[in-house]
C-alpha positions, 0 to 999 in steps of 0.5 A: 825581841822583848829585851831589845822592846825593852832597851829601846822603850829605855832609850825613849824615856831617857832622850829628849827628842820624843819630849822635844817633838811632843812640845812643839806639837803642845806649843802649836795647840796653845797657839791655834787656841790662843788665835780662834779665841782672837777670832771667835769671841767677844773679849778675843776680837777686842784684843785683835783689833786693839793690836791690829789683827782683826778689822771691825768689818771682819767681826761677823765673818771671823765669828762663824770660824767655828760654826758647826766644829766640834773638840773632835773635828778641832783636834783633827784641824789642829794637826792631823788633818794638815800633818803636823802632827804626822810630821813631828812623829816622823821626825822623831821616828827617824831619829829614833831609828837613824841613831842606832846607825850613826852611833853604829849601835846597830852592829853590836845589836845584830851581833847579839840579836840575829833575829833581824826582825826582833829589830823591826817588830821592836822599833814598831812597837816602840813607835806604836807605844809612842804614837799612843801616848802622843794622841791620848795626851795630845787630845786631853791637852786639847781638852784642858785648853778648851776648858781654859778658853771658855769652852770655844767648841762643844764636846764630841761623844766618847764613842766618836772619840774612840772610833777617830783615835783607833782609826787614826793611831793605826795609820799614823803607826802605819805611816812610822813603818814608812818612816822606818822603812825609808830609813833602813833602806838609806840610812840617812838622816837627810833622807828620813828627815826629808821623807817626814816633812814631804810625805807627813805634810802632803807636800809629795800626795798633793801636788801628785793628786792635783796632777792625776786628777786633771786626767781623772786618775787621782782616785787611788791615792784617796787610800794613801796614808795622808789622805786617809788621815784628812778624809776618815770618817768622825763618826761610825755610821756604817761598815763603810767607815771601817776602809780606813782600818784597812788601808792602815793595816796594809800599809803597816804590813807592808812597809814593816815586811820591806823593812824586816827584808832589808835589814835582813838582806843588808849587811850592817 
């Protein structure tokens, strides 16, 4: 497994879609910055309303956007908690994956490395290392961008700041064996492109959580990884706080033991 490890974290250093998606997740800070500054200060909100975005009777009620925000609840507003940035990271993990099968790379890895689920176990820790990567960076470009708009929210502790990052980097993990496993299973692009917009963004969860709430049935899926991701705690305030390590280790281990099945099931 540590040689196929080491080709795959090889092949990421050197391909341009873990650059490219990581960009755009940059872009969209600089962006939701650039606009709570618009709203939020004095210098902003004569520049929006010189060019038409901010009304004069709007002032008051656009100041108080960020009233009680922190940098830790702004990063987690920025992406996480409305899925873009589980939707960048599933688009990536499914080209990561669905590459080896177009490129029918795949067969001459199976031929080499029958152990099949040295595959998984590689591709999971590739993407845990990836999504690692992505959060830490990510968070300290929501620092350095805070410093440069005048600091717009207050900072958080670092031990708030550990205990968020820990709990979600193991859902949002969680969520790229999902991705991994939808992709094994259809080995297709279409599919696993699909399935990182529908299921990172919500648009599947929310529709279906709207519908079994009108019967009162709704409650299990507050445990699915994307609304794990928008209703973990912040702060660790209880032994309370820690469901979301369980709902991320389960969902980890089960869609990497379905994907470590099928791949050894199916021929290549």
């Amino acid at each position: 497994m540590f040689n196929l490890l080491r080709m795959d974290l090889y092949r990421v250093r050197r391909s341009k879609s873990a650059y490219n998606c990581f960009g755009l997740l940059l872009a969209m800070s600089v962006l939701t910055f650039w606009l709570m500054w618009l709203m939020a200060t004095p210098e902003g909100q004569k520049t929006a309303i010189r060019i038409g975005m901010l009304a004069l009777t709007e002032m008051k009620e656009a100041e108080r956007v960020l009233e009680g925000v922190d940098i830790l609840t702004f990063f987690r507003q920025i992406g996480l908690d409305g899925g873009m940035y589980s939707v960048l990271l599933g688009i990536w993990m499914m080209l990561f994956v669905c590459s080896d099968y177009q490129s029918g790379f795949i067969k001459n890895m199976m031929v080499l490395h029958q152990n099949r689920w040295g595959y998984i176990g590689s591709k999971l820790i590739t993407a845990g290392i990836v999504n690692f990567l992505y959060l830490i960076l990510h968070f300290l470009f929501v620092l350095l961008l805070n410093a440069l708009f005048g600091t717009l929210v207050p900072y958080a502790a670092l031990g708030d700041v550990i205990f968020y990052l820990s709990w979600s980097w193991l859902l949002t993990t969680a969520y790229c064996a999902l991705i991994l496993f939808v992709c094994v299973l259809t080995r297709s692009v279409a599919a696993g492109a699909l399935a990182a917009v529908l299921l990172g963004g919500g648009a599947l969860v929310m529709p279906l959580y709207g519908l079994l709430n009108l019967f009162h049935a709704a409650g299990w899926l507050n445990y699915s990884i994307y609304l794990s991701l928008s209703t973990g705690s912040n702060q660790y305030t209880s032994v309370r706080d820690l469901w979301v390590y369980a709902v991320g280790a389960g969902f980890l281990v089960l869609y990497t033991g379905l994907s470590g099945i099928i791949v050894k099931n199916r021929d290549v």
